[in-house]
C-alpha positions as CSV (number, residue, x, y, z in Angstrom):
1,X,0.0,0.0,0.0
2,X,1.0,3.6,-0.4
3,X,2.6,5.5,2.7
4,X,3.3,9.3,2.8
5,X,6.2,10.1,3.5
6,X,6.1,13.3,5.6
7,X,3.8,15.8,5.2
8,X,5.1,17.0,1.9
9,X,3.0,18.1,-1.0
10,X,1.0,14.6,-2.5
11,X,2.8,12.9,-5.1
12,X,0.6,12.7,-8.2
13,X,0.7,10.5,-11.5
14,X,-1.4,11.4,-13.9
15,X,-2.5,8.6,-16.0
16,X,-3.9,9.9,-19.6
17,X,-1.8,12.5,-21.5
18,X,-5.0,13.6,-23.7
19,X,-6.6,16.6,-23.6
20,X,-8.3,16.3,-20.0
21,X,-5.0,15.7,-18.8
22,X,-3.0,18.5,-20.6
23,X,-5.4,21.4,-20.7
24,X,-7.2,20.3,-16.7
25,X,-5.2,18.5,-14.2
26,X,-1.3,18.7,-15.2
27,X,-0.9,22.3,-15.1
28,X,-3.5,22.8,-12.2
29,X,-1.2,20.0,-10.1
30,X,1.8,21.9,-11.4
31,X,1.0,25.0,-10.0
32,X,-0.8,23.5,-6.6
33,X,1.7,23.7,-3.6
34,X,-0.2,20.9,-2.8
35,X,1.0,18.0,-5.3
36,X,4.0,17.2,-6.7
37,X,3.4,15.3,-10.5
38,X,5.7,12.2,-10.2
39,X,4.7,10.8,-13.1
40,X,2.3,10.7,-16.7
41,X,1.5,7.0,-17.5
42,X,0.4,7.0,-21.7
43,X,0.9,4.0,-23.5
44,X,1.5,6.2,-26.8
45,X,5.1,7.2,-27.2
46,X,4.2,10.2,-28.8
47,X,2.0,11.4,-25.9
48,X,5.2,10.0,-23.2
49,X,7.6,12.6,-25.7
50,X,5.4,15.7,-25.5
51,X,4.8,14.9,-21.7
52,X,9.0,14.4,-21.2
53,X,9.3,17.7,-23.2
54,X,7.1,19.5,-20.6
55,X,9.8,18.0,-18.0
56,X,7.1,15.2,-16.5
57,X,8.5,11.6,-16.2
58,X,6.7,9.2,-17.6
59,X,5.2,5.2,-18.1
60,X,4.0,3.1,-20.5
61,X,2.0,1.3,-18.1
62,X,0.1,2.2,-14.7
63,X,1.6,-1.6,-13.7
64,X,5.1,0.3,-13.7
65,X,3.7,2.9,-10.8
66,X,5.7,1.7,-7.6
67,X,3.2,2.0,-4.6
68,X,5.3,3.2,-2.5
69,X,6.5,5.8,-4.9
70,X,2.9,7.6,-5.6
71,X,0.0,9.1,-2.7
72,X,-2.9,9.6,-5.5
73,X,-3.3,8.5,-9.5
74,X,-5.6,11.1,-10.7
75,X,-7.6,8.9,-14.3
76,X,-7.5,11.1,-17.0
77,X,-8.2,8.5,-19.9
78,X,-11.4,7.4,-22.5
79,X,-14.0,6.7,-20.3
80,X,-13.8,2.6,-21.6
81,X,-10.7,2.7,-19.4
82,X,-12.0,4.5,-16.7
83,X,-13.0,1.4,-14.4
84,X,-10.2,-0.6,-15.7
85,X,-7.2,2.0,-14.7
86,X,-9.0,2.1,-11.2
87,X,-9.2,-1.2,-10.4
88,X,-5.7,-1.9,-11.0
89,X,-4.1,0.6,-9.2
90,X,-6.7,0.2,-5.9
91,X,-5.6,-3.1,-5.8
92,X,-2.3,-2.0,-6.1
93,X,-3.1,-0.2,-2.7
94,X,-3.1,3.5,-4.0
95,X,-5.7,5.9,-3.9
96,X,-7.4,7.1,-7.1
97,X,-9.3,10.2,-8.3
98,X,-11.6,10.0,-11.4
99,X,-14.1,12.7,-12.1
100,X,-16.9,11.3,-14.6
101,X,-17.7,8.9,-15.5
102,X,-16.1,6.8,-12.4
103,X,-17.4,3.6,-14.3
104,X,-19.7,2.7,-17.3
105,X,-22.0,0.2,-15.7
106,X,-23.3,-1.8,-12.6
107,X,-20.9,-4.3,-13.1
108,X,-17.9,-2.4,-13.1
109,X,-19.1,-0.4,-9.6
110,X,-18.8,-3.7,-8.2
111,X,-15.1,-4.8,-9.3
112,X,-14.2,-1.1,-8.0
113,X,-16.1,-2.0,-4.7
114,X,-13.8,-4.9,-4.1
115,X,-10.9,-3.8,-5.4
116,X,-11.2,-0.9,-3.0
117,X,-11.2,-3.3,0.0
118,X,-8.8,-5.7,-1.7
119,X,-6.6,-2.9,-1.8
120,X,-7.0,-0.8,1.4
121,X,-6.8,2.6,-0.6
122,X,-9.3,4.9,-1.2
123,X,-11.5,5.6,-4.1
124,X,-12.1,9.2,-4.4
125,X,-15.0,10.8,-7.2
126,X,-16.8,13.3,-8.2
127,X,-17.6,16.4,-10.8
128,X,-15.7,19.1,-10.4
129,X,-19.3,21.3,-11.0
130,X,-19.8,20.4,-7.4
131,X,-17.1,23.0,-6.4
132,X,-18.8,25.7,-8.2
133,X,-19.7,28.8,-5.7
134,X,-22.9,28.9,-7.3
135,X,-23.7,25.3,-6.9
136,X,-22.3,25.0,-3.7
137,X,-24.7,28.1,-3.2
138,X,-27.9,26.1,-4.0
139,X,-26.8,23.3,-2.0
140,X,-26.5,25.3,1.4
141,X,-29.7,26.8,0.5
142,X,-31.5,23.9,-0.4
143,X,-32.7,23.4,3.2
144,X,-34.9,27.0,3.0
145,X,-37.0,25.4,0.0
146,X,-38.6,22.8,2.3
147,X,-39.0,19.1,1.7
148,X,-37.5,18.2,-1.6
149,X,-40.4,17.5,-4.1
150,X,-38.7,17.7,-7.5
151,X,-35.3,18.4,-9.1
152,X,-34.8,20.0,-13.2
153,X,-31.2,18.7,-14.1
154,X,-30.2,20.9,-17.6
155,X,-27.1,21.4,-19.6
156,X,-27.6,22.4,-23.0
157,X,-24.9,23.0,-25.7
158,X,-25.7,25.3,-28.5
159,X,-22.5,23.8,-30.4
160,X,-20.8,21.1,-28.5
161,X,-20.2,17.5,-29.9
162,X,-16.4,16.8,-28.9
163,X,-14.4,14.8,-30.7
164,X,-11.7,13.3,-27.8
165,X,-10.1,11.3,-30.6
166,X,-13.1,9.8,-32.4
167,X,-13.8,7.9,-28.4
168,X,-16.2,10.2,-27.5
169,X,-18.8,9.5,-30.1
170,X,-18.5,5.4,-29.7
171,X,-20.5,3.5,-27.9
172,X,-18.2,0.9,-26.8
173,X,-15.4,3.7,-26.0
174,X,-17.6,6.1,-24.1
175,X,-20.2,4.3,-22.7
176,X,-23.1,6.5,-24.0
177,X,-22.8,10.1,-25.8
178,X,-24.6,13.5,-23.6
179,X,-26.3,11.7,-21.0
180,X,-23.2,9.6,-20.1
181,X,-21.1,12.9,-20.2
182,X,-23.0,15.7,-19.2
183,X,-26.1,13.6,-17.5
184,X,-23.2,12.6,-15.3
185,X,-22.3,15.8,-14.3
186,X,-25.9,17.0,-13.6
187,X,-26.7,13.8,-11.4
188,X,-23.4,13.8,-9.7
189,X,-24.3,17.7,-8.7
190,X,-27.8,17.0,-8.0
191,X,-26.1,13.8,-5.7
192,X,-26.8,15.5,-1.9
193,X,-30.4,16.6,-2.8
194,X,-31.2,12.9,-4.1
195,X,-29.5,11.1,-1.3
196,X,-29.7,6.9,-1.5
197,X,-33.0,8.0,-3.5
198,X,-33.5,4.4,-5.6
199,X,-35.8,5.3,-8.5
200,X,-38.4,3.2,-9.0
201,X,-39.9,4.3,-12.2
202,X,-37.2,5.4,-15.1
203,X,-38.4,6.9,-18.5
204,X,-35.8,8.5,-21.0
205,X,-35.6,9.2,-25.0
206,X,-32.3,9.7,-27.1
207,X,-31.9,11.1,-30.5
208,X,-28.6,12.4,-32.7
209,X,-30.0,15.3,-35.1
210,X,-26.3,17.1,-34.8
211,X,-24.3,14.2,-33.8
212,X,-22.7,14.4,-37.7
213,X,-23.0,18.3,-38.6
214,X,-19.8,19.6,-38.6
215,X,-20.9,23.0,-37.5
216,X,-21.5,21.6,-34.2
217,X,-18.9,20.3,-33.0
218,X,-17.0,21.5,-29.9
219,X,-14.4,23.8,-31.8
220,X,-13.1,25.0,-28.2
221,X,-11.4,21.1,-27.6
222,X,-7.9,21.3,-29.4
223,X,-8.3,17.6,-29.9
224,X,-7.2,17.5,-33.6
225,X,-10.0,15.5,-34.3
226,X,-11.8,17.3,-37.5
227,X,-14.4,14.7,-38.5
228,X,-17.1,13.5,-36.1
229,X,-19.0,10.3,-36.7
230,X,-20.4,7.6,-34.2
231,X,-23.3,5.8,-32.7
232,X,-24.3,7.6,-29.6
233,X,-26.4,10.3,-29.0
234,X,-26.4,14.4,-28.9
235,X,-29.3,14.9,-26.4
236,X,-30.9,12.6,-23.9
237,X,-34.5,13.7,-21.7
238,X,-35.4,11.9,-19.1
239,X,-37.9,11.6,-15.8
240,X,-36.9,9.3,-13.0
241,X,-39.1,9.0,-9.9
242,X,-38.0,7.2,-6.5
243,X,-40.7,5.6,-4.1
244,X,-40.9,8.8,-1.8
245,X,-42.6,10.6,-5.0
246,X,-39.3,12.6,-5.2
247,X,-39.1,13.1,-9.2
248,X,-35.8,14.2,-11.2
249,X,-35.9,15.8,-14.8
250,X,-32.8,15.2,-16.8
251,X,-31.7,16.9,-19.9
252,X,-28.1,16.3,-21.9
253,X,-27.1,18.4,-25.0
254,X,-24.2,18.3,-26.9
255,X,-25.9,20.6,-29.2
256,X,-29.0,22.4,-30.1
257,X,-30.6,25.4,-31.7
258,X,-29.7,27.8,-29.0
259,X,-27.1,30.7,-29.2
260,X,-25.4,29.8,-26.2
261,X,-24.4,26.9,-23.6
262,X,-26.8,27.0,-20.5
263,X,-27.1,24.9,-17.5
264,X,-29.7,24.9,-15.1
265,X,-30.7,23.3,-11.9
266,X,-34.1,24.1,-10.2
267,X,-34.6,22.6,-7.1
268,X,-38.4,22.6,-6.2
269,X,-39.5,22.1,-2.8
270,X,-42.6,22.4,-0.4
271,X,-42.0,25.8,1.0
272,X,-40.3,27.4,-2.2
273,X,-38.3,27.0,-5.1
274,X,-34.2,27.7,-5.8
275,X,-33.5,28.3,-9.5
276,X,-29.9,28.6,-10.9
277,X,-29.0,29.0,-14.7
278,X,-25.7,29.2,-15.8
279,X,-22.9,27.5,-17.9
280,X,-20.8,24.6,-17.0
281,X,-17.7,23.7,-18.5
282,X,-15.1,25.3,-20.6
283,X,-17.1,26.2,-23.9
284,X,-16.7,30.1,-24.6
285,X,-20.5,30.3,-25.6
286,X,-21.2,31.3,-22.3
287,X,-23.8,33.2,-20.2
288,X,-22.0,36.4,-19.1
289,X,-23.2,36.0,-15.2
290,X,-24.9,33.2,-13.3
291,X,-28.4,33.8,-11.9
292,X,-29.4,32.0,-8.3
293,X,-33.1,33.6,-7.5
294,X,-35.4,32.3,-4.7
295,X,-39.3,32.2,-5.2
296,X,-41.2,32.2,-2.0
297,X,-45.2,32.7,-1.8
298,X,-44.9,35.1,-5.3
299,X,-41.7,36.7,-4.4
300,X,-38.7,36.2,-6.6
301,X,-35.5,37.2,-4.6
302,X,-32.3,37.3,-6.7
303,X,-29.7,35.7,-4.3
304,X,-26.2,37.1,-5.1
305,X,-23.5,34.5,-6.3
306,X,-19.9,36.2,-6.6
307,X,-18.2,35.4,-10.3
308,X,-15.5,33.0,-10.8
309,X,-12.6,32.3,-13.7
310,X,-13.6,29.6,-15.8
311,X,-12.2,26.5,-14.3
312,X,-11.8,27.2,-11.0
313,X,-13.8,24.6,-9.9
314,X,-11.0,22.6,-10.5
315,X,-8.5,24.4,-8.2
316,X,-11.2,24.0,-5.5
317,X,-11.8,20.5,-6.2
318,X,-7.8,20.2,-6.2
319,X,-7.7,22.1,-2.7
320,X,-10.1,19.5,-1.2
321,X,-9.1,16.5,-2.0
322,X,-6.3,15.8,0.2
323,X,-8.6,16.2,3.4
324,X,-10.9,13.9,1.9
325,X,-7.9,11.4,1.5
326,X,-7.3,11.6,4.7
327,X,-10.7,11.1,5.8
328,X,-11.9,7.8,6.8
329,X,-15.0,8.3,5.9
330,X,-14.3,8.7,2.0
331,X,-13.7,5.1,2.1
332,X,-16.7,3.5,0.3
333,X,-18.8,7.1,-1.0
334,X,-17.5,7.4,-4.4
335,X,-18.6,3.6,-4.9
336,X,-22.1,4.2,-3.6
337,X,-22.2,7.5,-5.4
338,X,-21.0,6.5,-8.7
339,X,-23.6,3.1,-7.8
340,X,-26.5,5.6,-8.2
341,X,-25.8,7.2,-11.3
342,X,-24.6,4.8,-13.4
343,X,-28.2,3.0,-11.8
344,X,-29.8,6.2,-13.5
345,X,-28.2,5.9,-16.2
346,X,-28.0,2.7,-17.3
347,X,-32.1,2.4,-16.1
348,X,-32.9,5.7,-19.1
349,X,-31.0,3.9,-22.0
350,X,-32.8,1.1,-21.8
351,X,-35.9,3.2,-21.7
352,X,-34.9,4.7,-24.4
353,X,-33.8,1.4,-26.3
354,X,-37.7,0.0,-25.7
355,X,-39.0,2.8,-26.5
356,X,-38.0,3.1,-29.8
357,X,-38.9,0.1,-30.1
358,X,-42.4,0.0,-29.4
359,X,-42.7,3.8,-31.1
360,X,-41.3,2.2,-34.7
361,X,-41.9,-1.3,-36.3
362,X,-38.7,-3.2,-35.9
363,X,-36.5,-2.6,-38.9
364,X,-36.2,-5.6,-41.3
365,X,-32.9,-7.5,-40.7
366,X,-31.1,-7.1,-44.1
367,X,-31.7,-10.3,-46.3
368,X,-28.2,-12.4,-46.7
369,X,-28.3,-15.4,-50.0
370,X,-26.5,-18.1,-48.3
371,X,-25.8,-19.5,-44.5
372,X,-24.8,-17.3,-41.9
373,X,-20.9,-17.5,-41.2
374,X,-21.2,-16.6,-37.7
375,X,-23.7,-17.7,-34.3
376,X,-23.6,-16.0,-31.7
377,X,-25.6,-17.8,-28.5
378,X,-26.8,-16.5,-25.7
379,X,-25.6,-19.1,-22.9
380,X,-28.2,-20.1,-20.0
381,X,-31.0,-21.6,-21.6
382,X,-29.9,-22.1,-24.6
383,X,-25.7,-24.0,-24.6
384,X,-26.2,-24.9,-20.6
385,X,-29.3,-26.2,-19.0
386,X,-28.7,-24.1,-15.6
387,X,-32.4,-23.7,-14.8
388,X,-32.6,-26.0,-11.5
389,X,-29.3,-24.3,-10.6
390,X,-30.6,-21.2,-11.2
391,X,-33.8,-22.1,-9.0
392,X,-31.9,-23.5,-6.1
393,X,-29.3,-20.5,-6.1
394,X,-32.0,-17.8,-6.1
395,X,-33.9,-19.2,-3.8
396,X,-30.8,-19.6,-1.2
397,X,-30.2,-16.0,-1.9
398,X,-33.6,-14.4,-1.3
399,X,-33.8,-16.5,2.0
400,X,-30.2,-15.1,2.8
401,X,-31.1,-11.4,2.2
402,X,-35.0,-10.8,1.9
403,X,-35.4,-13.9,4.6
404,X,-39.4,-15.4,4.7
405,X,-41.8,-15.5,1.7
406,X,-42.3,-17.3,-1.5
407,X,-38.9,-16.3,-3.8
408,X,-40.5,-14.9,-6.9
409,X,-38.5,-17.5,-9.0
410,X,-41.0,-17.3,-11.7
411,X,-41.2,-13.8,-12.4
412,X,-37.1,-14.1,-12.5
413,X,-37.2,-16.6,-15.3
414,X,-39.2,-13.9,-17.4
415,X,-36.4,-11.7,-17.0
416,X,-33.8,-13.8,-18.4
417,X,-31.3,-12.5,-20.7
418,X,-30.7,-9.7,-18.5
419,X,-27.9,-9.0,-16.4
420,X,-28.6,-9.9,-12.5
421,X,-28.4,-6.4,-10.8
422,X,-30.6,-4.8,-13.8
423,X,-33.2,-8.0,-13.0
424,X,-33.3,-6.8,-9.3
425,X,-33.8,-3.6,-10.3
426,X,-37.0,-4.4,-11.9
427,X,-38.0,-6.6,-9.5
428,X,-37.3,-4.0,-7.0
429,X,-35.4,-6.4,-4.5
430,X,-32.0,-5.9,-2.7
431,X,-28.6,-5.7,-5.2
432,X,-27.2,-7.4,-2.4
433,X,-28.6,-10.6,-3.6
434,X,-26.1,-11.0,-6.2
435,X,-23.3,-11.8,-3.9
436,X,-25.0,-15.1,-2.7
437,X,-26.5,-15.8,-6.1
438,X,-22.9,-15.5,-7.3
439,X,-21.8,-17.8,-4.5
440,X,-24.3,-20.5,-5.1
441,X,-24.2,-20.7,-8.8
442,X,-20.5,-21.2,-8.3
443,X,-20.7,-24.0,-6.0
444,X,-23.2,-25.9,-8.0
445,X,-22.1,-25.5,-11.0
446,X,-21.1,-29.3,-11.3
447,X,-25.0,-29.7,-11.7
448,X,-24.8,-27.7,-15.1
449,X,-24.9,-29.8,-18.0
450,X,-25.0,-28.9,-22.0
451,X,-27.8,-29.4,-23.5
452,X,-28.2,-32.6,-25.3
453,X,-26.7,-31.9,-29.1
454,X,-24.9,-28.8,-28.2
455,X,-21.2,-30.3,-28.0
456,X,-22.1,-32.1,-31.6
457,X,-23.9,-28.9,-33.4
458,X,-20.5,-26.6,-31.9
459,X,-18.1,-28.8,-33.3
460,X,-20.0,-29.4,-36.9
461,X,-19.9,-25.4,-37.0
462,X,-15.7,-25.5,-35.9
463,X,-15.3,-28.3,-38.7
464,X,-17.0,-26.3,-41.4
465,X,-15.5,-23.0,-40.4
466,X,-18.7,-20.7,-39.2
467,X,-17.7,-18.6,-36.2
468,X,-19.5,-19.2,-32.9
469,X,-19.3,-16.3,-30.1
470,X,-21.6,-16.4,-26.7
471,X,-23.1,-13.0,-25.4
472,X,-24.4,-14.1,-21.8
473,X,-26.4,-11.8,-19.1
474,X,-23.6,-13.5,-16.6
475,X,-19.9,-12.0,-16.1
476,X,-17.6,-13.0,-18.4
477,X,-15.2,-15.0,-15.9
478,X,-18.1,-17.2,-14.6
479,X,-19.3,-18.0,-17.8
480,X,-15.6,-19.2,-19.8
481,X,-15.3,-20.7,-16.3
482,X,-18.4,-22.9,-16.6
483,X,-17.5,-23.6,-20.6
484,X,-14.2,-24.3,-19.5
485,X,-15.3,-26.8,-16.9
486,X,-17.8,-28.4,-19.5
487,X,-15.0,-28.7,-22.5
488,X,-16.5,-26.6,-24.8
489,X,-14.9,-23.1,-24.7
490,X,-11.5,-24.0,-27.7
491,X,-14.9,-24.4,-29.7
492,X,-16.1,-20.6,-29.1
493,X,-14.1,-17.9,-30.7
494,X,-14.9,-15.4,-28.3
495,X,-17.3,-14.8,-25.0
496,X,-18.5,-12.0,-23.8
497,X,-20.2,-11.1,-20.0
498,X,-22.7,-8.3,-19.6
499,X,-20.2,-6.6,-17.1
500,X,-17.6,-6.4,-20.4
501,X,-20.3,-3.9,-22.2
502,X,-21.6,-0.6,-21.7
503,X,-25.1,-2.2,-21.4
504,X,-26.3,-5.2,-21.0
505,X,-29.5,-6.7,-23.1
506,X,-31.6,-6.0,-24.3
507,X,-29.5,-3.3,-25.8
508,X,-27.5,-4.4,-28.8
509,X,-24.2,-3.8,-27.1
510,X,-23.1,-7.0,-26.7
511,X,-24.4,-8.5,-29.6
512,X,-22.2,-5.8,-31.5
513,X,-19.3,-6.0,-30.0
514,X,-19.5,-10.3,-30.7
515,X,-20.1,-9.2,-34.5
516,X,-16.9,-6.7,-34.0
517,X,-14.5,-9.5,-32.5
518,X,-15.7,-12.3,-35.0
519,X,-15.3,-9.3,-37.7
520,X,-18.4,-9.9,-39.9
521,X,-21.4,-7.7,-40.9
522,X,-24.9,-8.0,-39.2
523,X,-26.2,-9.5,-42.2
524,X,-23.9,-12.4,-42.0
525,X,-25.1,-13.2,-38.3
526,X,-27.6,-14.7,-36.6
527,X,-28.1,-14.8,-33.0
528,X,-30.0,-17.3,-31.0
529,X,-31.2,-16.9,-27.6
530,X,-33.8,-18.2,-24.9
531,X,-35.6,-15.0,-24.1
532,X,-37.3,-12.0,-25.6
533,X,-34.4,-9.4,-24.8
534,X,-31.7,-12.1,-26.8
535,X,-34.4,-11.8,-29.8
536,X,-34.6,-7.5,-28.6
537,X,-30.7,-7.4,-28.7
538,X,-30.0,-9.3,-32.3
539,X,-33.3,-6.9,-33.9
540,X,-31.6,-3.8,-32.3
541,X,-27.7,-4.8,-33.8
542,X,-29.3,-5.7,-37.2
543,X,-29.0,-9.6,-36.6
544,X,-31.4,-12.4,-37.5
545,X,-32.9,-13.8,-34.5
546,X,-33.6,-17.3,-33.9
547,X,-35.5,-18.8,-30.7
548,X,-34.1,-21.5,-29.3
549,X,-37.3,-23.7,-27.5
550,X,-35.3,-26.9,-26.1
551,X,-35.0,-25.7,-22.9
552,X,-37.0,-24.2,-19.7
553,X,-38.8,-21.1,-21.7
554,X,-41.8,-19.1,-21.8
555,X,-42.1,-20.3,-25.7
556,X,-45.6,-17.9,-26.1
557,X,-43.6,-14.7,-25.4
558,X,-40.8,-16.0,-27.5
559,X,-42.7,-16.5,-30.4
560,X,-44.9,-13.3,-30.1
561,X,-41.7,-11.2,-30.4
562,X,-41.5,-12.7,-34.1
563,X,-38.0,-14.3,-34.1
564,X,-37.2,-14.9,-37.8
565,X,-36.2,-18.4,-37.0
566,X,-37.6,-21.4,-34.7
567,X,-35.5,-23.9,-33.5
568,X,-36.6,-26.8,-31.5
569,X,-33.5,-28.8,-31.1
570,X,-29.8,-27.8,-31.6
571,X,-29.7,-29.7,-34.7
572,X,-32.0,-27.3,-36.4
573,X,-29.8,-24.9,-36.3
574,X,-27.0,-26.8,-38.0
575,X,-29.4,-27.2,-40.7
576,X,-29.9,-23.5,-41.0
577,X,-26.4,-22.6,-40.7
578,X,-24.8,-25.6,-43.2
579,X,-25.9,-26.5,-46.9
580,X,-27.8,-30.0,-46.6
581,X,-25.0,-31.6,-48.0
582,X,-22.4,-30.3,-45.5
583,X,-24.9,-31.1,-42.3
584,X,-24.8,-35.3,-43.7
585,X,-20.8,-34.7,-44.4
């Protein structure tokens, strides 16, 4: 673990040497009596030369960071890496700064949650907005608005799509496009109003009208990029409401029709309402002052905020954070407040995912002449039989955490597909029941068997050369852990977890990043799964579906979603994927 040594200034590496890192945190560090910059860790050389000609060491890798060398790693990297970069150096035993986002998905806030305590250092997070005077000025004054009742979250660009290299604008890079950068910012300010506030109703809508014009991209970002193109979105909208009736507005906008950047948060409460508009962030299509005003039984009081240089949030974020180091009680918050936003999150795209596609007729998956040269599977239900597993180690782990009652086993098997934490989310039971779920599938996994035929269709499909890929709702370790144990992973070319994607089905991340490792088109792809959100995942990423009804489903669901395939044993499928002549062969 990391010691200090004295009570000199903290010693800093700064891992990233993009643009966050050259125009944000080196030169505030720099000029902060505070830290001492030890090191930038970028595994580009040509980053490594322009830091070494600024006089910074530098690393190819944060595994070369000595712990006893370094007090704090402050992430400064594409937000794919985010979670990644943490977790290795907490384990490492060194504390960690990220500001947003601190991870792109449920999973990943749990491998930071262990690697915390794995690692005994401290996982510190947060937007720098927080440290605005003016935010920190509705904050204080939140309290003279009365009981909380309803939050507006705002940040609308009037020219702002960045370019960050191309990362920004992809999915699998970033996460998600505004909501995922700005909607971060905005919940992670809003973060002491909401509290441990768990939403229970979610509703959110996406579109891209600018995402490609030129004319708006963020000009103000010397990122050399000069093209923009991607699959995320310019503006998200969204309504969350948690079970005290507390409601939150959200809106993210890289761009829009308006002359200027505005941000607003409105803080409605019983006895009044605090209203702030301003402008966030760096872009010089700013608001010239920020405007705080107080409305009490008709009156409108204009409560006076003091200006501030652009940025300095970040030198006030930068003067608090070695108290919170050294606070014991830091230990643990970041986790539990990047938990509730990437919750947020995470719960409005797939809103927004099933809403556009109830809104629209599906789109019609592009007609191929031939077999398919790829499968990709979902894996419960469909290579394993796991139900009676499944059964036994969600019942354990609703008597473990919930305690007495009937465990709604049934209403879990409807939600297959899915990634555990997102099921308990719609069931609306404790997260905490993945730990023993986790622990019980893992011990009886002995019991899990393949279904009869599956070990003869995957090694027809090796023989005759069609790639096979498996996109599962479990992690990725258990699930080449359980092939593994059953002989059949060397006869997968890849597999891929829920917790190794931005978002889990039934959005069409995973089913797109299989298509990206086995490097063929949607057209040349089919997918077959167990469960209406395998079939909502391949429709989404352009793939045929196909509905696998051999094992423990709920076949009239499965068929009303219209798969373009049925397949009642595993050797169907070999005839759909090989000429006749090849499946005899």
């Amino acid at each position: 673990m990391s010691q200090r040594t004295g009570r000199g200034p903290l010693r800093v590496a700064v891992v990233g040497a993009g643009w966050a890192a050259r125009s944000i945190w080196l030169p505030r560090l720099t000029a902060h009596p505070a830290y001492r910059v030890v090191a930038v860790v970028d595994p580009d050389p040509q980053a490594r030369e322009a830091a070494s000609r600024d006089a910074f060491p530098t690393l190819a890798s944060v595994r070369d960071l000595a712990p006893d060398t370094v007090d704090l790693v402050v992430v400064a990297v594409p937000n794919h890496l985010h979670a990644a970069v943490a977790e290795t150096v907490l384990g490492a035993g060194v504390p960690v700064f990220v500001e947003k986002p601190v991870c792109l998905s449920s999973a990943e806030v749990d491998r930071l949650a262990a690697a915390e305590s794995a690692g005994g250092a401290v996982l510190l997070a947060g937007s720098a907005a927080r440290f605005r005077t003016d935010v920190r000025t509705v904050l204080e004054l939140a309290e003279s608005v009365g009981t909380v009742r309803h939050v507006s979250l705002g940040w609308v660009r009037a020219q702002g799509v960045p370019g960050g290299a191309g990362w920004f604008t992809q999915a699998r890079l970033s996460g998600g496009g505004a909501l995922m950068d700005l909607g971060w910012h905005l919940l992670d300010v809003a973060g002491p109003l909401l509290g441990n506030a768990k939403f229970r109703h979610v509703l959110g809508t996406v579109s891209n009208d600018f995402l490609t014009d030129g004319a708006a991209r963020a000009g103000w970002r010397k990122d050399g990029t000069t093209e923009i193109s991607g699959d995320v979105e310019d503006t998200a909208r969204g309504f969350l409401v948690a079970p005290d009736g507390l409601s939150v507005s959200v809106t993210a906008c890289w761009a829009s029709h308006r002359p200027d950047d505005v941000t607003t948060l409105v803080v409605e409460g019983s006895t009044g309402t605090l209203s702030l508009s301003c402008t966030f962030g760096f872009s010089p299509a700013r608001q010239e002052h920020s405007v705080l005003t107080l409305t009490q039984r008709g009156q409108e009081t204009v409560v006076p905020v003091s200006g501030e240089l652009v940025g300095a949030e970040y030198d006030r974020l930068l003067d608090g954070l070695p108290t919170l180091l050294a606070d014991p009680a830091s230990r643990g918050l970041a986790v539990r407040e990047a938990a509730r936003n990437v919750d947020a999150i995470e719960r409005l795209y797939n809103s927004a995912e099933s809403t556009r596609r109830t809104a629209r007729p599906a789109a019609p998956v592009p007609h191929r002449d031939g077999p398919p040269l790829a499968v990709v599977f979902d894996l419960d239900g469909v290579v394993v039989d796991s139900f009676e597993v499944m059964r036994q180690a969600f019942t354990l782990a609703y008597r473990e955490v919930v305690g007495d009652g009937e465990p709604p086993f049934e209403e879990y098997n409807r939600h297959l597909g899915r990634y555990f934490p997102d099921i308990m989310r719609i069931m609306d039971l404790p997260l905490e029941m993945e730990g023993p779920f986790v622990r019980e599938s893992t011990r009886l996994a002995n019991r899990v068997t393949l279904f009869p035929g599956v070990h003869d269709l995957l090694r027809l499909l090796r023989h005759r050369g069609v790639k096979c890929a498996v996109a599962t709702g479990k992690a990725g370790w258990r699930a080449r852990s359980l092939l593994d144990r059953l002989g059949v992973l060397p006869l997968f070319d890849h597999v891929i977890g829920s917790d190794e994607v931005a978002r889990p089905k039934p959005a069409p991340d995973i089913v797109l990043r299989a298509l990206d490792l086995l490097r063929v088109d949607a057209e040349e792809a089919i997918m077959v799964g167990d469960a209406v959100t395998d079939l909502a995942a391949a429709r989404d990423a352009g793939v045929a579906a196909a509905a696998a009804l051999w094992g423990e489903t709920d076949e009239r669901s499965l068929l009303a979603a219209a798969p373009e395939h049925t397949l009642r044993k595993p050797a169907d499928l070999a005839d759909l994927c090989l000429p006749a002549e090849a499946a005899l062969a």
